[in-house]
MIKEKE-542646 format. One record per residue: x, y, z of N, C-alpha, C, O, CB in turn. Coordinates in steps of 0.2 Angstrom, whole numbers, plus 2048, in hexadecimal, padded with zeros to 3 digits. Glycine has a CB too. Layout:
residues N
XYZXYZXYZXYZXYZ...
end
This chain:
residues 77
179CFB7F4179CFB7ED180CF97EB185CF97EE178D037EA180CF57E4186CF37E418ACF87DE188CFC7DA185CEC7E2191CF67DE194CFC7DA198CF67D4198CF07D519BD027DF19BCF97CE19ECF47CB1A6CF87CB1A7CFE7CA199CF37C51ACCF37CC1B3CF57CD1B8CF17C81B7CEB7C71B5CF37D31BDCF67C51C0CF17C01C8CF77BF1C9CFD7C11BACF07B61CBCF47BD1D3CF77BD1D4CFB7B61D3CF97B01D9CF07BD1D6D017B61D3D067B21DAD057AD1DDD0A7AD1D2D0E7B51DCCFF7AA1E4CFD7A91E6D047A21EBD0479F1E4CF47A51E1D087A21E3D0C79C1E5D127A01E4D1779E1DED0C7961E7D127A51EAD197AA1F2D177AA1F4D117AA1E6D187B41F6D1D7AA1FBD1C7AD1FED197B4203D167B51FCD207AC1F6D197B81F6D177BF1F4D0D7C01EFD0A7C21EFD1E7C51FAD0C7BF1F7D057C21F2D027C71EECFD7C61FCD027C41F2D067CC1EDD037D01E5D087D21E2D087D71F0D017D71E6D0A7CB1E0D0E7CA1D9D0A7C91D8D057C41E1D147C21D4D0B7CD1CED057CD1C9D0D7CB1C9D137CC1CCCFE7D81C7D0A7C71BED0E7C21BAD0B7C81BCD077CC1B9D097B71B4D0F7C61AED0D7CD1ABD107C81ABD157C41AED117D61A6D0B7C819DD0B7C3197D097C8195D047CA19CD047BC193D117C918FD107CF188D0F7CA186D137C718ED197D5186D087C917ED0B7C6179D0E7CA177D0D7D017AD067C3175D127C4172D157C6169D117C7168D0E7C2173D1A7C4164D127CC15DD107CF15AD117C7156D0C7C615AD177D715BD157C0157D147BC15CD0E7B8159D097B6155D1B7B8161D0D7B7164D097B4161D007B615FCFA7B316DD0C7B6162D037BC161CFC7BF158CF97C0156CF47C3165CFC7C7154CFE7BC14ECFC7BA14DCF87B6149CF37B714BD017B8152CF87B1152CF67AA157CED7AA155CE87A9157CFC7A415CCEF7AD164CEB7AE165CEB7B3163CEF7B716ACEC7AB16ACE27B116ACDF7BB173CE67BA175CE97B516DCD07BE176CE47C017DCE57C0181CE57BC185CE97BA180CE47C3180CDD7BB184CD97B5183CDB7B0187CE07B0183CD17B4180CDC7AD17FCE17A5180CE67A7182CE87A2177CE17A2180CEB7AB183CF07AB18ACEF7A918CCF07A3181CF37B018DCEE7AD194CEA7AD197CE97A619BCED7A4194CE27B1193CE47A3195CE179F196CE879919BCE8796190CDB79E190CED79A18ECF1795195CF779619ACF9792184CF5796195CF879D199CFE79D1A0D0079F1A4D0579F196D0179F1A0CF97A11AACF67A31ACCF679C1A8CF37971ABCEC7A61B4CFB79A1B7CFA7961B8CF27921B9CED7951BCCFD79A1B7CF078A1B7CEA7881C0CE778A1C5CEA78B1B4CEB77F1BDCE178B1C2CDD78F1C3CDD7981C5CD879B1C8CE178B1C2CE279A1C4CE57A01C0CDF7A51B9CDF7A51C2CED79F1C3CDB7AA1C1CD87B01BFCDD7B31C2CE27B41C6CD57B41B8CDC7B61B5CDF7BD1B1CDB7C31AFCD57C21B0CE57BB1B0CDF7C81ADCDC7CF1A9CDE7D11AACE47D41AFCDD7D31A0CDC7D219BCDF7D319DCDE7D91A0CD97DA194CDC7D219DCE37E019DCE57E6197CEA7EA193CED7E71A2CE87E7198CEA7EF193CEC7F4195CF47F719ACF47FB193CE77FA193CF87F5193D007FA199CFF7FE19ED027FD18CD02800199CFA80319DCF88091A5CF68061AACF580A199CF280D1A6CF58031ADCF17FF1AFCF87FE1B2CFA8031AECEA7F61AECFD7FA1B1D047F81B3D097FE1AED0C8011ADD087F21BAD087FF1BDD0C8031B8D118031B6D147FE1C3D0D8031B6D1580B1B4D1C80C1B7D2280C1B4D2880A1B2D1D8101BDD218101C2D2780F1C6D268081C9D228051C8D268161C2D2E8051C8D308001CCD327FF1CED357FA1C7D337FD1D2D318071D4D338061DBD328051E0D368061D2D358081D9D288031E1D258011DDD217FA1DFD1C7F81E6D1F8091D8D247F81D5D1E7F31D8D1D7ED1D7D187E91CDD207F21DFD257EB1E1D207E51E5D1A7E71E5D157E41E6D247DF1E8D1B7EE1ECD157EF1E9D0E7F01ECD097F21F0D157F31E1D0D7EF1DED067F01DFD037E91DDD067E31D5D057F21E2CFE7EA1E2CF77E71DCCF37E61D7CF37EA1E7CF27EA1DECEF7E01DBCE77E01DFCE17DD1E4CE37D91D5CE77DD1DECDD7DD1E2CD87DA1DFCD47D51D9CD17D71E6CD57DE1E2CD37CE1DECD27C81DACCD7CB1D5CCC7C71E2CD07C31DCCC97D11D9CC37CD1D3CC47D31D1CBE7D51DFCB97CB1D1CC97D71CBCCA7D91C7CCD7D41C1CCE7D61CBCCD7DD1C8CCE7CF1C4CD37CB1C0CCA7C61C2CC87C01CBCDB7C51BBCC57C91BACC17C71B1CC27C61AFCBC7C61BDCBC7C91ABCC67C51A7CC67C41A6CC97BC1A0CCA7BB1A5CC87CA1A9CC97B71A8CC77B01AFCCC7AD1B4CCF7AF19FCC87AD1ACCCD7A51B1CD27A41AFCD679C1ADCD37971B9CCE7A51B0CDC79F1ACCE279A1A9CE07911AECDF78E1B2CE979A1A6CE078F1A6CDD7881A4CE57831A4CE477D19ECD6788
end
């Protein structure tokens, strides 16, 4: 399943990444990309990814990064 990822720039924490799991009814209706588009902050760069890209251990996850200019698969409207 894929997740959608984007830099939550309105946090005090710079390298605070949002995670948007859709859900099996959402995706009846809409691909990812329109999810994304619908529910990424307006403005905001995100990254359709795979289950497998989001670290598992929570137990360093606020300290995962990304770097802006991976965040190229569109950006929140």
């Amino acid at each position: 399943m894929s997740k959608i990822i984007y830099k939550n720039q309105s946090s005090n924490i710079q390298s605070d990444i949002s995670i948007i799991t859709p859900t099996p009814e959402a995706l009846q209706t809409m691909t990812v990309d329109e999810i994304a588009k619908k529910d990424v902050p307006t403005g905001f760069a995100y990254k359709i990814v795979d289950d497998d890209f989001i670290p598992t251990d929570r137990t360093f996850r606020n300290a995962w990064t990304i770097n802006n200019n991976e965040l190229t698969d569109g950006v929140g409207d």
